[in-house]
N, C-alpha and C positions, 0 to 999 in steps of 0.2 A: 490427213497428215501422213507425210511417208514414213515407215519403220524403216531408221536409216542399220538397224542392227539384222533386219529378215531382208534389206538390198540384196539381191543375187549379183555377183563379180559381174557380168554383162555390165547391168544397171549402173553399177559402179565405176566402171569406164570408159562407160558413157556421159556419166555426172563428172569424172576427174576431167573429160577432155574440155568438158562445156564450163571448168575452173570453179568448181563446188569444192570448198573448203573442206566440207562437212565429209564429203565422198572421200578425200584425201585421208583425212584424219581416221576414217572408218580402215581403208586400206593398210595402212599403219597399224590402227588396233588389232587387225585380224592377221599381218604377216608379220610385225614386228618379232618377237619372240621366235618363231619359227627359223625365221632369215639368220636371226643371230646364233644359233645353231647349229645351221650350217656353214655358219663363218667360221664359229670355236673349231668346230670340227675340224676345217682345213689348215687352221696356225696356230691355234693351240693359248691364242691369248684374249682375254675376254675385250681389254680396251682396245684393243685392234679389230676385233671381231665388230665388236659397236659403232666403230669410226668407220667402218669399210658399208655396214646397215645404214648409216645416217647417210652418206655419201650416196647411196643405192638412193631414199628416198628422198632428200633435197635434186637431185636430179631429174627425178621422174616429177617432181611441184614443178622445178624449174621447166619442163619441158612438154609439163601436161597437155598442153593445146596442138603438141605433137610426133609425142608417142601414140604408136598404131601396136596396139595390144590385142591379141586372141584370147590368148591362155592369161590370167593374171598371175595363179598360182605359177606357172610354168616361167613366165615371164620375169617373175623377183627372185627368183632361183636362180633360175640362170645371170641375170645380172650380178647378184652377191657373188654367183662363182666364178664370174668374169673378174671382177673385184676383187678377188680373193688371190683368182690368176696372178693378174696385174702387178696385188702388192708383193708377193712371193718373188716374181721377177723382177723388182725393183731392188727388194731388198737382196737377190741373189746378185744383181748386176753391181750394188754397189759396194759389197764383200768382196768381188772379185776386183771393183777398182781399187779396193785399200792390196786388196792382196797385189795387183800391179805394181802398184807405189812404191809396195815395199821389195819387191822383187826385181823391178826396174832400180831401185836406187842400190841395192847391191851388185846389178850389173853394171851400173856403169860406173862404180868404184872399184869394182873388181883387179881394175887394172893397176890403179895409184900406189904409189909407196905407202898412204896411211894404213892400208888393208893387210893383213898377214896372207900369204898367201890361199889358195884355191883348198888344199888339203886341210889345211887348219880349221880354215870357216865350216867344211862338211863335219869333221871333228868336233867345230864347237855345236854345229847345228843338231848334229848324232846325241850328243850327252845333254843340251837341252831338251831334245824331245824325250831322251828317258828320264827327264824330272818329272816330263810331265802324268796326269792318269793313264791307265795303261789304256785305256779305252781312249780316250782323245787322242793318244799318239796313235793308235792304229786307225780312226777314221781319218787323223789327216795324213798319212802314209799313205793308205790307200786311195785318199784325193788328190795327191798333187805327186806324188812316186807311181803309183800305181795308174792314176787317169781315170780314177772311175768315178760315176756321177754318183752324186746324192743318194738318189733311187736305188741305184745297186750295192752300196754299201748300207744304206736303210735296209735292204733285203737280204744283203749276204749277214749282216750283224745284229737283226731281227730289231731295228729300230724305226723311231719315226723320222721322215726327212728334215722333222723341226731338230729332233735332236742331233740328226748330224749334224746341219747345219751349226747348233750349237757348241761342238764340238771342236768342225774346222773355225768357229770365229775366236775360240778360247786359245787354241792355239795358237791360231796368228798372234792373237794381242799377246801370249806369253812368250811367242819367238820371238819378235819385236822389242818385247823390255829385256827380255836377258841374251839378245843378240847384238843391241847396240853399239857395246865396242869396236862391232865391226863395220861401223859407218860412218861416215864422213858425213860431221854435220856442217 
């Protein structure tokens, strides 16, 4: 009878390609927990963390008869942080389409009689961001006035890029509800 718990990773995907259930579920028991730690590590949330691990191995089930694995350790690592990549620039690309949305719809109202003029709006835009924390108004100054990325203001402000990000998104939603008079719904 095989000690499916003393299987050496080789053995093992060997048994995942040949669609051993048993092999699967062993891989799982031995990376799970691991994998999800260096998911937290990179976003900082544990049910995102978990979701981006399950994704990892429903994949590699779905595909066991045709993934070509060396390293396994090496292998689910790098997948999670591929993963991890992935969801980071997803969720970066779809902050920057709201922040579009809204920054396209005050250009091109910019111009109509509903809109007070160009000085007013900077005016009103200036005294809503000093409502805001004083920390939130200087990451999102230095993201969208200043141009700097994530990374460099997580460095220059000794924070994590989770938190800026949390930052420039609290923003936006707060210039958005108390900047609405100036849009044309």
């Amino acid at each position: 009878m095989l000690n499916k718990k003393a299987t050496d990773n080789h053995s093992l995907i060997t048994f995942l390609y040949e669609g051993k259930r048993w092999a699967f579920e062993e891989i799982y028991n031995r990376y799970w927990k691991k994998l999800l730690f260096v998911a937290y590590n990179q976003i900082g949330v544990w049910e995102e963390a978990e979701e981006l691990v399950q994704e990892v191995f429903l994949s590699i089930w779905k595909r066991h008869d045709q993934v070509q694995i060396q390293n396994l350790d090496l292998y689910l690592t790098l997948s999670v942080k591929n993963k991890v990549y992935d969801y980071i620039k997803s969720r970066i690309s779809y902050r920057k389409y709201q922040e579009y949305l809204i920054f396209q719809e005050i250009k091109e109202n910019r111009d109509t009689e509903n809109i007070v003029n160009f000085q007013e709006l900077t005016n009103a835009l200036d005294k809503v961001l000093n409502q805001l924390p004083e920390k939130s108004a200087e990451v999102f100054r230095k993201s969208r006035f200043e141009d700097q990325s994530v990374k460099e203001i997580a460095d220059q402000l000794n924070l994590t890029p989770k938190a800026v990000e949390y930052h420039i998104t609290k923003s936006l939603k707060f210039l958005q509800e108390n900047l609405k008079s100036y849009h044309i719904n």
